[in-house]
C-alpha positions in Angstrom: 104.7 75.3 99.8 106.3 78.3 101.4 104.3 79.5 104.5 105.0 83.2 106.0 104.3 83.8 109.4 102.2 86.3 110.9 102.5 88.6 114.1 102.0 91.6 111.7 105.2 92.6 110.8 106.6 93.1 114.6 106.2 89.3 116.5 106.3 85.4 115.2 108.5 82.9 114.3 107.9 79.8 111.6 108.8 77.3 114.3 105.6 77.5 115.8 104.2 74.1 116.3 100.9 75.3 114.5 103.5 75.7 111.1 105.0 72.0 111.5 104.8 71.0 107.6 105.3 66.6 108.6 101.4 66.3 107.9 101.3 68.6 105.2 104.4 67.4 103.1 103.2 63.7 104.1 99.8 64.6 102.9 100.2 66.1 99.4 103.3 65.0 98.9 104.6 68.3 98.8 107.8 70.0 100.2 106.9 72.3 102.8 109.3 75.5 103.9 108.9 77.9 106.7 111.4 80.6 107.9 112.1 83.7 109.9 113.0 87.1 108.5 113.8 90.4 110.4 111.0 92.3 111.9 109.4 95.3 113.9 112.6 97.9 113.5 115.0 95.6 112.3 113.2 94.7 109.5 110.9 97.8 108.8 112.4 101.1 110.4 112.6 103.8 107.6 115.9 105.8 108.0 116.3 106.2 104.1 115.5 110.1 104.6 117.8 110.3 107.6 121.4 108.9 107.3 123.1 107.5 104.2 123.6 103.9 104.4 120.2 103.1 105.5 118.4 103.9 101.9 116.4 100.4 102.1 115.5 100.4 105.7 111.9 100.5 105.5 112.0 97.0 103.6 114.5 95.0 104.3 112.4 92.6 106.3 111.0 91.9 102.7 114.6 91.4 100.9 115.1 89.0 103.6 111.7 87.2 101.9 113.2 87.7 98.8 116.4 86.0 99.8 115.0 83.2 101.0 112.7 82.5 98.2 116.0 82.8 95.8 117.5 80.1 98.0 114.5 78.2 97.1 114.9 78.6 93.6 118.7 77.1 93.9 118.3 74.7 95.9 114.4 73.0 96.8 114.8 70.4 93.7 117.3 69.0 96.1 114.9 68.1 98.8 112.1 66.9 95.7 110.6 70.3 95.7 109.8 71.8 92.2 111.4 75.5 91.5 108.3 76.3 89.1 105.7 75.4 91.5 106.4 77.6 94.6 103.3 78.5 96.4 103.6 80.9 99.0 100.7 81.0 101.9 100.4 82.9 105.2 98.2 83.9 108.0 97.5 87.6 109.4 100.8 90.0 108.5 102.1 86.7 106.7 99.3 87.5 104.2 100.5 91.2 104.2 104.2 90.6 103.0 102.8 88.1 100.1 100.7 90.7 99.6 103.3 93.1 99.1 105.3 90.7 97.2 103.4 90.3 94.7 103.9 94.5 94.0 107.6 93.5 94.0 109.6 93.3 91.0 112.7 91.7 92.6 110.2 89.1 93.8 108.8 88.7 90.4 109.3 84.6 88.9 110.5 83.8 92.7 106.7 82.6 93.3 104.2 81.0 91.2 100.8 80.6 93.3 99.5 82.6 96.7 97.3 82.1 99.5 96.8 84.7 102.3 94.3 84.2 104.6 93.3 86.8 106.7 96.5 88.9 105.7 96.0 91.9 103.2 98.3 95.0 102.1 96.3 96.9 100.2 98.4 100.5 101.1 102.3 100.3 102.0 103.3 102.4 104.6 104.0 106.4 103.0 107.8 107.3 103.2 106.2 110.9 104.7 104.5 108.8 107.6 107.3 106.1 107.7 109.9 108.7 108.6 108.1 110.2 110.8 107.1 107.2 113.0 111.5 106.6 112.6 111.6 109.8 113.9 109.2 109.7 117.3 111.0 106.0 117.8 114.6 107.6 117.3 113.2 109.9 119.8 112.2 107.6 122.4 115.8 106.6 122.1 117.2 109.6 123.3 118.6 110.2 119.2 117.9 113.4 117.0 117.0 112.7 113.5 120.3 113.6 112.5 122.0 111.1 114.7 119.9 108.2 113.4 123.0 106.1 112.3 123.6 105.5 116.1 120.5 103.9 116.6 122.9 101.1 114.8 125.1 100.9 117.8 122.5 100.7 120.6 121.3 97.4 122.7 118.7 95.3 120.7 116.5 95.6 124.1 116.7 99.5 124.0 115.3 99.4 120.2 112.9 97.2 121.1 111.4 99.1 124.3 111.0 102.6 122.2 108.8 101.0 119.4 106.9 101.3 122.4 106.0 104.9 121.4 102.6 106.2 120.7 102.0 105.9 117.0 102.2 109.3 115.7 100.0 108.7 112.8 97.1 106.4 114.5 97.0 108.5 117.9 97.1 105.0 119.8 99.1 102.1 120.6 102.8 101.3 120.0 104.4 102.3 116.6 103.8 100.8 113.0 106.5 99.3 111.2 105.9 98.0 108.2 106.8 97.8 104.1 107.8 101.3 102.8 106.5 102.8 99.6 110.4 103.7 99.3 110.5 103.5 95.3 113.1 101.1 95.7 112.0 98.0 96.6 108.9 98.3 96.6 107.6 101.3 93.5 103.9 101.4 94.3 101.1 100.0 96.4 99.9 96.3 96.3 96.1 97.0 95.6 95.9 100.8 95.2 94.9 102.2 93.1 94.5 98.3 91.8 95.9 95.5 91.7 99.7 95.3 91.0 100.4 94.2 87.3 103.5 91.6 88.8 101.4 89.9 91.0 97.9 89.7 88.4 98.8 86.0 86.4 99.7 84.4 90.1 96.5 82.1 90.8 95.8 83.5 94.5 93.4 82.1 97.2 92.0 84.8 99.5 90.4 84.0 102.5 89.4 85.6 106.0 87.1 84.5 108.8 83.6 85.2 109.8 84.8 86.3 113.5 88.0 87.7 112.4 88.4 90.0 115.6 87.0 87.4 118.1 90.5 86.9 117.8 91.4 89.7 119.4 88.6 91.1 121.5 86.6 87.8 122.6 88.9 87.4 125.5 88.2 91.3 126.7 86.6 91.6 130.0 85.3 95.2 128.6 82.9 93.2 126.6 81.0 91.8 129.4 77.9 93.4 130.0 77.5 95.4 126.8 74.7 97.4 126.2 73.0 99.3 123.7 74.1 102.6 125.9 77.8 101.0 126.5 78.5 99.9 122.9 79.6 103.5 121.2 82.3 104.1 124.3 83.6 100.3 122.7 83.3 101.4 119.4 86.3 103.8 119.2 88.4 104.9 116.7 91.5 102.8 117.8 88.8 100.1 117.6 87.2 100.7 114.3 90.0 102.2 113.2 88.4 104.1 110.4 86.7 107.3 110.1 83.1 106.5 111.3 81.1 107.5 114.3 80.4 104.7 116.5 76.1 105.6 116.8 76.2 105.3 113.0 77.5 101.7 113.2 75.2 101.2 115.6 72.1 102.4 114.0 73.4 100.7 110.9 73.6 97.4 112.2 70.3 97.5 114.5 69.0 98.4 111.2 70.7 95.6 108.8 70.0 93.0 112.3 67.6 93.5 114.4 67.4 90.9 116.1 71.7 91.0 117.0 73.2 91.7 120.4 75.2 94.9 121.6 78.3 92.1 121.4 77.2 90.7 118.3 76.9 93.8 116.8 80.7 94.7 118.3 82.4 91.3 116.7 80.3 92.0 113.4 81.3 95.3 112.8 85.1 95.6 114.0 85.3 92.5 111.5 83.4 94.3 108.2 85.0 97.5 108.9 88.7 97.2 109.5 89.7 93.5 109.3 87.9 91.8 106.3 87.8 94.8 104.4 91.2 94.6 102.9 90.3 91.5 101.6 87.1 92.6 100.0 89.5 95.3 98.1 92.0 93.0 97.1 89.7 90.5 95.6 87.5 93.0 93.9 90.6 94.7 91.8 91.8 91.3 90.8 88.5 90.7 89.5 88.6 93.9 87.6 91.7 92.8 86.4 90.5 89.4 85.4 93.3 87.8 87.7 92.5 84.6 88.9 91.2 84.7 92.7 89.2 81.8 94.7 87.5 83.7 98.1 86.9 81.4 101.1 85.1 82.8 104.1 85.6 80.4 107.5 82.4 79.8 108.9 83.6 76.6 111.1 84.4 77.1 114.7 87.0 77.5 117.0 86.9 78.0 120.7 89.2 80.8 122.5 90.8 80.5 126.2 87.6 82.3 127.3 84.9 79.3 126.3 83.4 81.9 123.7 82.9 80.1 119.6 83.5 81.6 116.5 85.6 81.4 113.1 88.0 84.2 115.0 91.3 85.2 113.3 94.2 82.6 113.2 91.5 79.3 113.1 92.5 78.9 109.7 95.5 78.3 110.4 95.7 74.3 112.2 93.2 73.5 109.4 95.4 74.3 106.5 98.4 73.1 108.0 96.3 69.6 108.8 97.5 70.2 112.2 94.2 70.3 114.7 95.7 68.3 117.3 98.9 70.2 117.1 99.9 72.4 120.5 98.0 75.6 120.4 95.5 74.5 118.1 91.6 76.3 119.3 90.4 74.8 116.1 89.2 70.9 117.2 86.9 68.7 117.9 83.9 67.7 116.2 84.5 68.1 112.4 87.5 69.5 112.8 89.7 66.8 110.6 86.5 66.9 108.0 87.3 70.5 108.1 91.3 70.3 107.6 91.0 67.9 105.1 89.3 70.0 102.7 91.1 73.2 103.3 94.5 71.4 103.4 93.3 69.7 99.8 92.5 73.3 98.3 96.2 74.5 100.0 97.5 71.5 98.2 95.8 71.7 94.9 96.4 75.3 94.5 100.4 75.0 94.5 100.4 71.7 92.3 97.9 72.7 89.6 97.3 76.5 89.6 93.4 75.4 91.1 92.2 74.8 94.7 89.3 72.6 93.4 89.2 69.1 94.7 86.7 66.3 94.9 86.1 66.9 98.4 84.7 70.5 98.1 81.8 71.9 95.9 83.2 73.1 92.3 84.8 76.5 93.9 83.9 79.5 91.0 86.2 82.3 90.9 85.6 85.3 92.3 84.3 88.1 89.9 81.8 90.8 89.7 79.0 91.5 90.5 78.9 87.8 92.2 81.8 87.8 94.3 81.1 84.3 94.6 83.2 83.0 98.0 83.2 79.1 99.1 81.6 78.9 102.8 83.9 76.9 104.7 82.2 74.9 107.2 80.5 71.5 108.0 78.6 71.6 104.8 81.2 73.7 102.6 78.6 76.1 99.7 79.1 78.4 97.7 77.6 81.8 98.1 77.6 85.4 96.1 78.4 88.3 98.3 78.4 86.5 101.8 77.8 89.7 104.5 76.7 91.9 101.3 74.7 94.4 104.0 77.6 94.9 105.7 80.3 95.1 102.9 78.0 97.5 100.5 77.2 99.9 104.5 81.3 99.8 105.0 82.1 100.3 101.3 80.9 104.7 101.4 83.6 105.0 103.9 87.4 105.3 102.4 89.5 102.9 103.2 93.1 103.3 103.8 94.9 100.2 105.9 96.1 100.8 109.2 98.8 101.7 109.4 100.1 102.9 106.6 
């Protein structure tokens, strides 16, 4: 069980206490493997159109993947792990790169299983956009396009400070670096416009949370107080970040719910719309395809720094890795070990068999269409066709193109 970290494709590490495999491996009896990999600039900056030498910039952060999972291949039987039964599984921008693995034919026999929870790539970054966001960062370096080789040469500090840049493509926060569609490593999108051929016979779990971006907002002191009048000033487009206007989320929502709150309605929506969308997309074209997909949706709770509940993004994670009382951990408690036991089974059953099923959950169905049947993880685990349908048929007339890319 290979687990990819997440941090998007900029921040992380796999030595995070949250990824220590003891209770995992000790559990399943399986051999568990995390690792690092370049990142942000280093592992994502697209120079390919702008000095020789650099023609798989925009993905080496992937090779690097790649490169790892070969050592795997070598080596793992040496430490009792089985070459043919290499399951990766990630959280967040872990999810991405398997993701984008899977629509990668160097990476093709490296892996036989996948799990991404709340960590889709349904776009790659264009190489148009990619060098342009190389180009405001070389920028912020003091470098013209056509001295991008010196960007090479410079302090790893200084490199890191100019990502710093506003997004030329977003209009907001720092830039985007991320997998390139360079034709090269990587020769089309992951799940546009379906689902990559390479990655279609893998068995894959898909999952996301119910909160996702409590994650990132709950702890926001811009939330406190929200009204009805305040709500469309928080639902901007560096917040939504598709092309919507805010008073027709709002009036679509108060419509759907009722009887929901301004912050309800804030958590809700941020989650359909940009966050859990992905995931709808990805496990909708492997249905078409009639690849094998298992949806979970985390209903069970965590509790942020703030005091606030809810499945927000990253509470997967301490219950997969059977590691609730680990350091960092916000998902304990009550239940919690019920909880982790199951989803740490499904993790487990998925990379020995091909099948997350296990006598501790309901008989999980796979995900097709028109059901989209997804397992309820919670307390009392059920499955469910089209969880949220309301909100995923209101965000589906909008196009969807990840951020980012």
């Amino acid at each position: 069980m290979v687990y990819i970290h997440g941090g998007a494709y900029s921040s992380g590490s796999g030595s995070d206490p949250l990824y220590d495999g003891t209770r995992l491996a000790a559990r399943g009896d399986v051999v568990v493997v995390t690792l690092n990999h370049r990142l942000n600039v280093f592992g994502y900056a697209y120079l390919a159109r702008l000095a020789p030498g650099f023609e798989d910039s925009g993905n080496v952060g992937q090779l690097d993947l790649i490169l790892a999972l070969q050592w795997i291949r070598d080596n793992i039987a040496a430490f009792g792990g089985d070459p043919s039964r290499v399951m990766l599984f990630g959280q967040s921008g872990g999810g991405a790169k398997i993701a984008t693995l899977m629509a990668t034919p160097a990476a093709q026999g490296l892996f036989h299983r996948a799990a991404t929870m709340s960590g889709q790539q349904v776009t790659a970054s264009g190489p148009i956009n990619a060098t342009t966001r190389a180009t405001t960062w070389l920028k912020a370096l003091g470098l013209t396009p056509d001295r991008a080789a010196e960007a090479a040469t410079m302090p790893v500090e200084q490199l890191l400070e100019a990502q710093s840049a506003e997004d030329p493509i977003l209009g907001y926060g720092g830039l985007y670096f991320g997998p390139v569609l360079d034709f090269r490593t990587l020769p089309r999108h992951p799940f546009y416009p379906d689902a990559a051929p390479l990655g279609r016979a893998i068995p894959m779990i898909i999952g996301n949370t119910r909160e996702e971006t409590l994650g990132f907002m709950g702890n926001d002191p811009k939330n406190v107080g929200l009204t009805w009048d305040t709500l469309a000033a928080r639902l901007s487009p560096g917040v939504m970040r598709i092309d919507i206007t805010p008073e027709a989320v709002i009036a679509g929502y108060r419509a759907m719910h009722p009887e929901w709150s301004p912050y309800q309605v804030l958590i809700a929506a941020t989650t359909a719309g940009r966050s859990w969308r992905g995931a709808v997309i990805e496990a909708e074209e492997r249905a078409k395809a009639g690849a094998p997909a298992w949806v979970y949706q985390l209903d069970f709770p965590g509790e942020l720094a703030s005091g606030r509940k809810g499945a927000f993004h990253t509470a997967d994670i301490p219950l997969v890795f059977d590691n609730v009382e680990a350091p960092g951990s916000r998902t304990r408690g009550p239940g919690a070990q019920i909880m982790s036991d199951r989803m740490s089974d499904a993790f487990i059953a998925l990379a020995r068999d091909g099948d997350p099923n296990h006598a501790g959950l309901p008989r999980w169905d796979r995900y097709e269409l028109p059901r989209r049947q997804t397992m309820l993880m919670d307390i009392q685990p059920r499955m469910v066709d089209d969880p949220r349908g309301d909100e995923r048929a209101f965000f589906s007339a909008i196009p969807y193109i990840q951020p980012g890319t």
